[in-house]
C-alpha positions as a Markdown table, in Angstrom:
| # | Residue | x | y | z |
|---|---|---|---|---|
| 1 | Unk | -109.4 | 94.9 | 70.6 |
| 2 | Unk | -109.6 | 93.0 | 67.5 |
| 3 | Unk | -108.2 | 93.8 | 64.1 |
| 4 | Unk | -111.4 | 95.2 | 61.6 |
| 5 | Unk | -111.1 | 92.0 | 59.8 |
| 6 | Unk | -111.8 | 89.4 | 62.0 |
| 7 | Unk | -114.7 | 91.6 | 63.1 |
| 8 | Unk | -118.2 | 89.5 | 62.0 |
| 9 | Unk | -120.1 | 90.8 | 59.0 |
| 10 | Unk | -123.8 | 92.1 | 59.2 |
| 11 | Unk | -126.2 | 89.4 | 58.4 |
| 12 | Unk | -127.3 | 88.6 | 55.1 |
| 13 | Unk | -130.6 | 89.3 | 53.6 |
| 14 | Unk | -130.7 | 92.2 | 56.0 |
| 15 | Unk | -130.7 | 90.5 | 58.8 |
| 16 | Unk | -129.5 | 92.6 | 62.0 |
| 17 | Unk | -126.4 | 91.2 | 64.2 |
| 18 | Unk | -126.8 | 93.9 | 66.6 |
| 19 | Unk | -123.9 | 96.5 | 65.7 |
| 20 | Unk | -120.3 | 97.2 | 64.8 |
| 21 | Unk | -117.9 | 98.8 | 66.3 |
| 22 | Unk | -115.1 | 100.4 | 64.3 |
| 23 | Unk | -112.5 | 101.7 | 66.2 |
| 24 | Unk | -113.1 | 103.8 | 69.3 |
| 25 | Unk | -115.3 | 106.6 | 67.3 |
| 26 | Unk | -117.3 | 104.9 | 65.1 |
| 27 | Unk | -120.5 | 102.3 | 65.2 |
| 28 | Unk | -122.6 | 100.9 | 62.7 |
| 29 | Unk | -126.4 | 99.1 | 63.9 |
| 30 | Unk | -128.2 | 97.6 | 61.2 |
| 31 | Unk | -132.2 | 98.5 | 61.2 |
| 32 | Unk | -132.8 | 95.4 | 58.4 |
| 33 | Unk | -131.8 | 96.7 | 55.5 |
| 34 | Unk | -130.7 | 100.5 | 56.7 |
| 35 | Unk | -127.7 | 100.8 | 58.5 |
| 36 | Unk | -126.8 | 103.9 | 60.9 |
| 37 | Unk | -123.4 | 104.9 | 60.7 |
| 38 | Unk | -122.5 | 106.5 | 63.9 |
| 39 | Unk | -120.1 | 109.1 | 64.9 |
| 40 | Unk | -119.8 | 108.2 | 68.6 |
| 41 | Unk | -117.0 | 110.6 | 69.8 |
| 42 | Unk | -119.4 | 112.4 | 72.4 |
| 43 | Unk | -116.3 | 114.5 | 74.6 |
| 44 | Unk | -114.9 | 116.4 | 71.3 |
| 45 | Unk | -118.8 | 117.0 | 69.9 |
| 46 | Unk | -117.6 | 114.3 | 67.1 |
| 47 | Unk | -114.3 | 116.5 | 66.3 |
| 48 | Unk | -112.4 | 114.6 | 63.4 |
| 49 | Unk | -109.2 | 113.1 | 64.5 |
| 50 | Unk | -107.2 | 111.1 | 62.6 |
| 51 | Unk | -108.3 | 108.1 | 64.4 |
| 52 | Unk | -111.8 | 108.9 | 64.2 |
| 53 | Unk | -111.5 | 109.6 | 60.2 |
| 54 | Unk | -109.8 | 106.2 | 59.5 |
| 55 | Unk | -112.1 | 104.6 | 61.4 |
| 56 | Unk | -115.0 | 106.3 | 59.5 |
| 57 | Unk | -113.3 | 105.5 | 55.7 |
| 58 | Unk | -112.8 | 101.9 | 57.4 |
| 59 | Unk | -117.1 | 102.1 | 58.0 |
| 60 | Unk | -117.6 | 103.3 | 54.9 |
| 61 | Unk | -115.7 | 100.6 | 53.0 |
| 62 | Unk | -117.7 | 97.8 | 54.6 |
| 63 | Unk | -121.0 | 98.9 | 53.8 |
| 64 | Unk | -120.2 | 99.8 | 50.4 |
| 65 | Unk | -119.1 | 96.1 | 49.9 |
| 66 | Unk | -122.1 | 94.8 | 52.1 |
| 67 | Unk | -125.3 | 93.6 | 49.6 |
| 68 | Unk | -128.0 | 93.6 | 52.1 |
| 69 | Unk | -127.3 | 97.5 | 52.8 |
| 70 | Unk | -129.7 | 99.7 | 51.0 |
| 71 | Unk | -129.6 | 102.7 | 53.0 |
| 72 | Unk | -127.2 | 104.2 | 54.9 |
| 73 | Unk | -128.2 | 107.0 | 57.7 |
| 74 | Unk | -125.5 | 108.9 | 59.2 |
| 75 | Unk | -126.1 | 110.0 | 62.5 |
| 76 | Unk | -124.1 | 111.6 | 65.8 |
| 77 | Unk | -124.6 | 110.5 | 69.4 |
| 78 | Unk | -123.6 | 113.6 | 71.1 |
| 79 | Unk | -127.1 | 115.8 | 72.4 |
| 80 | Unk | -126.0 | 119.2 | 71.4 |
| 81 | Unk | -124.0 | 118.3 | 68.1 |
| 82 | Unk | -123.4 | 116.2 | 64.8 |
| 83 | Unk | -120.3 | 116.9 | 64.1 |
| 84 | Unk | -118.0 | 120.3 | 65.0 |
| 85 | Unk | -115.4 | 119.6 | 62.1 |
| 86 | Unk | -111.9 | 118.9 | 62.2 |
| 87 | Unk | -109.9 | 117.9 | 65.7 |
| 88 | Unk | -108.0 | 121.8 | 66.0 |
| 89 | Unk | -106.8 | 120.8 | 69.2 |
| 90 | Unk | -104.8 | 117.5 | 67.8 |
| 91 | Unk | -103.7 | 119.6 | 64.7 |
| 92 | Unk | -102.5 | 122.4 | 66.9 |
| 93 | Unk | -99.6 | 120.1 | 67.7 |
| 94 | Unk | -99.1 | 119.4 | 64.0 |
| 95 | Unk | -95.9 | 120.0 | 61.7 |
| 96 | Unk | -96.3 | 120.7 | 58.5 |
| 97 | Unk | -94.8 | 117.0 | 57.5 |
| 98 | Unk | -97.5 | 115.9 | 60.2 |
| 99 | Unk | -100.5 | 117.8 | 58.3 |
| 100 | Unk | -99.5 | 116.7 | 55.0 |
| 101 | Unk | -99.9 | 112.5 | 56.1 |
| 102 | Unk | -103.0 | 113.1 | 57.8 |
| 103 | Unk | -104.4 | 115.1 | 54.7 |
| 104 | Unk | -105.4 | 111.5 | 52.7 |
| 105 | Unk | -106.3 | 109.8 | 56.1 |
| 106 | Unk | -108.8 | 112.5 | 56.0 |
| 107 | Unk | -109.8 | 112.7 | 52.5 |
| 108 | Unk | -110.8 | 108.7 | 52.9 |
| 109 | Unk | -113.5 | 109.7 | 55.3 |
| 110 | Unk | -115.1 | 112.7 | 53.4 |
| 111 | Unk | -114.7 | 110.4 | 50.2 |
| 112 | Unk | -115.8 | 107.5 | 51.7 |
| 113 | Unk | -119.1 | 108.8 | 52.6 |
| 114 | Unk | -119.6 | 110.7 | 49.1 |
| 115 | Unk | -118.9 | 107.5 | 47.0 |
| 116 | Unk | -121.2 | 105.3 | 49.4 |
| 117 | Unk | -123.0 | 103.5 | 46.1 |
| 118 | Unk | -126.4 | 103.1 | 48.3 |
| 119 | Unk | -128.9 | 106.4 | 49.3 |
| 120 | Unk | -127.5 | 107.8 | 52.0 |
| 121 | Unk | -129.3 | 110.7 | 54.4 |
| 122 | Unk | -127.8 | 112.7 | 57.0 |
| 123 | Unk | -129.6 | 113.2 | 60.5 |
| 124 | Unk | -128.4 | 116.8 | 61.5 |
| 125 | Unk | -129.0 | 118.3 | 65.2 |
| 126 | Unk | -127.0 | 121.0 | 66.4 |
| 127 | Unk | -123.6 | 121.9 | 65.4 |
| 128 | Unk | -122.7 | 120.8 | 61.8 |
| 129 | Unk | -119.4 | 122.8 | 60.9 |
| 130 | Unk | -116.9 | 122.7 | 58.9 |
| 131 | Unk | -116.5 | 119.3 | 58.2 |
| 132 | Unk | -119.2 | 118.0 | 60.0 |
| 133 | Unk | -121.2 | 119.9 | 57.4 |
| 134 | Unk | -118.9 | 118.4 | 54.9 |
| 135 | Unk | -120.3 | 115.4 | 56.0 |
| 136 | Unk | -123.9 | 115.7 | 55.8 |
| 137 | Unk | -123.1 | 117.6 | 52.4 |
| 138 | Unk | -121.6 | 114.2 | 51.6 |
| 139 | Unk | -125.2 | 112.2 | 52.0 |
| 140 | Unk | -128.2 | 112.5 | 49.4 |
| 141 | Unk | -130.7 | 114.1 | 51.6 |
| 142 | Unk | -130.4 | 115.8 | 54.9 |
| 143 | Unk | -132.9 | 115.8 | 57.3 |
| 144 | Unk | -132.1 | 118.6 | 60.2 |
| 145 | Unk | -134.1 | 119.2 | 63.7 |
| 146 | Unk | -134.3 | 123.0 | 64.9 |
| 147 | Unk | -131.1 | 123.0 | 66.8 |
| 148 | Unk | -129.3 | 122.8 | 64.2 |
| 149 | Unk | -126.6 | 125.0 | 63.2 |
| 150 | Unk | -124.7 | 125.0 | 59.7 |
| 151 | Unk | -121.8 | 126.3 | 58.3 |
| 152 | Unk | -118.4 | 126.5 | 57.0 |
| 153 | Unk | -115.9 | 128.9 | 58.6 |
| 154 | Unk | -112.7 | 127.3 | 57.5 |
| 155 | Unk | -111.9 | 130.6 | 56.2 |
| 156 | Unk | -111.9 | 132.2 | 59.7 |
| 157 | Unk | -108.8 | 129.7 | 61.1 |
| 158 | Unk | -106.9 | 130.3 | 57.6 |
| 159 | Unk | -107.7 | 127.3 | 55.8 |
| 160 | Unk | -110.7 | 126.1 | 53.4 |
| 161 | Unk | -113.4 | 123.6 | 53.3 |
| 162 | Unk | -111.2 | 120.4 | 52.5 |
| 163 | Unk | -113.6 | 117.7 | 52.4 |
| 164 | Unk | -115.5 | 118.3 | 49.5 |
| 165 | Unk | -117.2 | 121.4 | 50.6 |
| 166 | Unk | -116.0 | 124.0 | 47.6 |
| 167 | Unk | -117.9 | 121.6 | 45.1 |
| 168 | Unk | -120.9 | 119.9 | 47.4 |
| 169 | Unk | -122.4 | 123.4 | 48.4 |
| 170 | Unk | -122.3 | 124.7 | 45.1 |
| 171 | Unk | -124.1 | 122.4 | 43.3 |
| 172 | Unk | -127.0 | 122.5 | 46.6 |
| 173 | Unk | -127.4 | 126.2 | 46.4 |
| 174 | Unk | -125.6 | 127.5 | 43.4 |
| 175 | Unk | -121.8 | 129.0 | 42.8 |
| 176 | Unk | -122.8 | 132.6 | 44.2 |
| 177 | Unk | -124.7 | 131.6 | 47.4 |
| 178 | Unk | -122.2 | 129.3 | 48.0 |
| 179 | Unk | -119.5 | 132.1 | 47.8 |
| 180 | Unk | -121.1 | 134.0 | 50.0 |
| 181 | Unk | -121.4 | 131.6 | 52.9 |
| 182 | Unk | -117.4 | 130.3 | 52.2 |
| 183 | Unk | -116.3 | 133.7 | 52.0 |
| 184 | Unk | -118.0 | 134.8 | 54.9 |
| 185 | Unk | -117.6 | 131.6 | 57.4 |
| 186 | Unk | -121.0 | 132.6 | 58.5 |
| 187 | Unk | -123.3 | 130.1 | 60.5 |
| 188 | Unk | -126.5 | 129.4 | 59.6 |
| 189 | Unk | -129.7 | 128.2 | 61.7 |
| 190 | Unk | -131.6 | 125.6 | 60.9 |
| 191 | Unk | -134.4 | 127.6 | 58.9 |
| 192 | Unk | -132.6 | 129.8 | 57.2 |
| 193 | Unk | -130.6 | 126.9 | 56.0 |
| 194 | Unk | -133.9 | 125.1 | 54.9 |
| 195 | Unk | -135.0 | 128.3 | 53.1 |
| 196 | Unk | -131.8 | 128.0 | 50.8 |
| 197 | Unk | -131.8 | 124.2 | 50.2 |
| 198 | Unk | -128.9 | 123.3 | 52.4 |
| 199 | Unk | -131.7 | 121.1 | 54.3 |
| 200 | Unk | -134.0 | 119.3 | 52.6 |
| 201 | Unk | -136.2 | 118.6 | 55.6 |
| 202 | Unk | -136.9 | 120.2 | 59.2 |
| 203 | Unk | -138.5 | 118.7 | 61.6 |
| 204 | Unk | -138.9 | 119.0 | 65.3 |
| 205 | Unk | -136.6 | 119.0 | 68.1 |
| 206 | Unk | -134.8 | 115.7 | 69.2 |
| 207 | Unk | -137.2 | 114.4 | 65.9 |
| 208 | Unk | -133.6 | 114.0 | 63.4 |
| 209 | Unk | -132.5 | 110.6 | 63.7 |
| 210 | Unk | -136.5 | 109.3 | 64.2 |
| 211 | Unk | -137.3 | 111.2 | 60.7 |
| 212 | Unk | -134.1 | 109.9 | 58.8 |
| 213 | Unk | -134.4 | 106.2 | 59.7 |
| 214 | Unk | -138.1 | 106.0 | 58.6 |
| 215 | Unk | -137.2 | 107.8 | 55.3 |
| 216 | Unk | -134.4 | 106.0 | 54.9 |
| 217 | Unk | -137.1 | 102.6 | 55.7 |
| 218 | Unk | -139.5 | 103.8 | 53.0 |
| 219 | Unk | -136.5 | 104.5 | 50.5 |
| 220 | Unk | -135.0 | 100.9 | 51.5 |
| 221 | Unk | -138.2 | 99.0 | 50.5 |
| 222 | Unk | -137.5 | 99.9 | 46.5 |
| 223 | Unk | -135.2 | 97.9 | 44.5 |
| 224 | Unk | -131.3 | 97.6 | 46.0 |
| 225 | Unk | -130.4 | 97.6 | 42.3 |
| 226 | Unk | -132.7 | 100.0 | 41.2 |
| 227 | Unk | -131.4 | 102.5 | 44.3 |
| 228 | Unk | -127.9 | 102.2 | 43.6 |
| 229 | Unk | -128.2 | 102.9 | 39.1 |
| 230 | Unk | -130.5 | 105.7 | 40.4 |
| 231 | Unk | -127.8 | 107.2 | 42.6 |
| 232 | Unk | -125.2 | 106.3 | 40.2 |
| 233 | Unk | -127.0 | 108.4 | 37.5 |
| 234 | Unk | -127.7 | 111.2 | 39.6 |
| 235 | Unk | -124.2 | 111.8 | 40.8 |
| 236 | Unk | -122.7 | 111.1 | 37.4 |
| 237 | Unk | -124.7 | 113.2 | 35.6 |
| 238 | Unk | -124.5 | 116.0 | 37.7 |
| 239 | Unk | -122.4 | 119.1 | 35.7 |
| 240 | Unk | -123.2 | 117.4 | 32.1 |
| 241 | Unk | -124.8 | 119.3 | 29.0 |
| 242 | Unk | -128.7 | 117.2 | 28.6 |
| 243 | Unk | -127.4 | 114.8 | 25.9 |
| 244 | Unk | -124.6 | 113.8 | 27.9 |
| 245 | Unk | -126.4 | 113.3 | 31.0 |
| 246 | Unk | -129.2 | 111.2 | 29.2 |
| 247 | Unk | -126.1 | 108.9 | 28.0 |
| 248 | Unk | -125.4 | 108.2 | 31.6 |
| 249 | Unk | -129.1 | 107.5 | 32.3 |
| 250 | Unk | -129.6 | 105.1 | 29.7 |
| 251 | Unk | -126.2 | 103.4 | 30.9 |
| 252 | Unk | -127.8 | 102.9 | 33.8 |
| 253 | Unk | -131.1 | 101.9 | 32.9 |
| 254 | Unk | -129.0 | 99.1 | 30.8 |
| 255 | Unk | -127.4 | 98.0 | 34.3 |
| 256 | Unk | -130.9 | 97.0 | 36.0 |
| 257 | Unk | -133.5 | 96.5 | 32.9 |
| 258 | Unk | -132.4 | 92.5 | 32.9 |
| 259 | Unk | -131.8 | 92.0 | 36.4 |
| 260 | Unk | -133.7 | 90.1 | 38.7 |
| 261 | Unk | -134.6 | 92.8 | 40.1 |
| 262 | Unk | -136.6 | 94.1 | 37.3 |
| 263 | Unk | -138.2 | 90.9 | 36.9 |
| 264 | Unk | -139.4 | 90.4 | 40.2 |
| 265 | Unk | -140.9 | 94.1 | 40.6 |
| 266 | Unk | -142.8 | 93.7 | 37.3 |
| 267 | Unk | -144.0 | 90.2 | 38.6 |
| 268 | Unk | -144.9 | 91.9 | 42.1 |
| 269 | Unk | -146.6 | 94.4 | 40.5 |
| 270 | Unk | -148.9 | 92.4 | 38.3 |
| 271 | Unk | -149.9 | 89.9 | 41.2 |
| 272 | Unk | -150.1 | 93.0 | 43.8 |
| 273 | Unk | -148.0 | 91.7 | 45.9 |
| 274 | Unk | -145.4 | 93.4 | 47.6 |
| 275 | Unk | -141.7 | 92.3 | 45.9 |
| 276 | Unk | -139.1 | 89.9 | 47.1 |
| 277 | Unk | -136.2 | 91.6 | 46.4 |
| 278 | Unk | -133.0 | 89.5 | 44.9 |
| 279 | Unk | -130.8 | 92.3 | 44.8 |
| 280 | Unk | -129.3 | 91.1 | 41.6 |
């Protein structure tokens, strides 16, 4: 198998050269200018390992550094699940010294989907748990069919969410709710879980990774520049009193109002004409 390096690099200008392959558990297919991150580990229901998690922080780091992504949809090949959480069965063999290495092998994965600088939306069927909600909690939007099941019972095997899901959840459904669905490890359907916010849309069986690639299409057709100081603002004014939070919008205003970016849209928009994007 060949080393990650001297793997090829998508296409610019969103062209698509087919897919990518990181790893054993992990692929990445380029749609244009929205690429679908994977999890392909279909006989453990997407389980974390800590192969499978260095592969995905390895995934994660070349589409952050990749110019012609805009979108990133992350998705699960299994039928019945997205994601079940972390691999039990290889930490049941575990030491303690074991546990503790793994822990920032792990944390790359979780992190590396979170600080993804592009939109990213999650398409959710079945089983998300544990850290497989972690996950999708990770992305901007998550779009969930009716199989899907949600939760985070790291409580019930004597642990807690570890991959961000203490301070993701939160800040979906507020610090109480929140509470009550940590403390309680309870699983949630799918429309329960879209009454409270922890889905932002349902759709219909087998319809998840259909629904997320054409929103992720219609987000990808804005300004790359303009999607990434948008998310930028969002997530880092997130917690901040109003003035602070405007301070982080007008930095980020400041990033794209001289770009070429800019100048193109206002061009397109005065000859109605659909933009050319530069990207710059």
């Amino acid at each position: 198998m060949a080393e990650q390096g001297d793997e090829p690099r998508f296409g610019d200008e969103g062209r698509s050269e087919g897919e990518r392959r990181f790893g054993e558990f992990v692929v990445v297919r380029r749609h244009e200018h929205v690429a679908e991150l994977a999890l392909d580990r279909p006989k453990a229901m997407n389980a974390v390992s800590t192969e499978m998690a260095r592969s995905l922080a390895g995934a994660c780091a070349a589409l952050a550094a990749d110019p012609g992504v805009r979108v990133v949809v992350l998705t699960s090949t299994h039928e019945r699940a997205f994601c079940v959480g972390a691999d039990l069965k290889e930490r049941n063999s575990f030491t303690d010294a074991d546990l503790m290495r793994q822990r920032p092998v792990a944390r790359a994965a979780y992190t590396g989907v979170l600080e993804l600088p592009m939109p990213t939306v999650a398409a959710v069927h079945g089983f998300a748990l544990g850290g497989g909600f972690e996950l999708a909690l990770s992305c901007d939007l998550i779009v969930a069919d009716r199989t899907a099941v949600l939760g985070l019972p790291e409580v019930s095997v004597g642990v807690i969410p570890g991959g961000g899901g203490t301070q993701l959840l939160p800040r979906r459904v507020g610090a109480a709710r929140a509470a009550e669905l940590i403390f309680s490890a309870r699983r949630l359907e799918a429309a329960e879980a879209r009454e409270l916010g922890l889905v932002d849309d349902l759709v219909d069986v087998g319809q998840d990774r259909a629904e997320a690639l054409a929103l992720a299409a219609r987000v990808a057709a804005n300004s790359p520049v303009g999607l990434r100081a948008a998310k930028r603002a969002l997530r880092l004014g997130q917690g901040l009193d109003l003035r602070a939070g405007l301070e982080v919008e007008d930095a980020a205003w400041r990033s794209v109002a001289f770009s070429g970016d800019r100048a193109e849209g206002v061009a397109a928009f005065n000859e109605k004409r659909k933009p050319q994007w530069p990207g710059q």
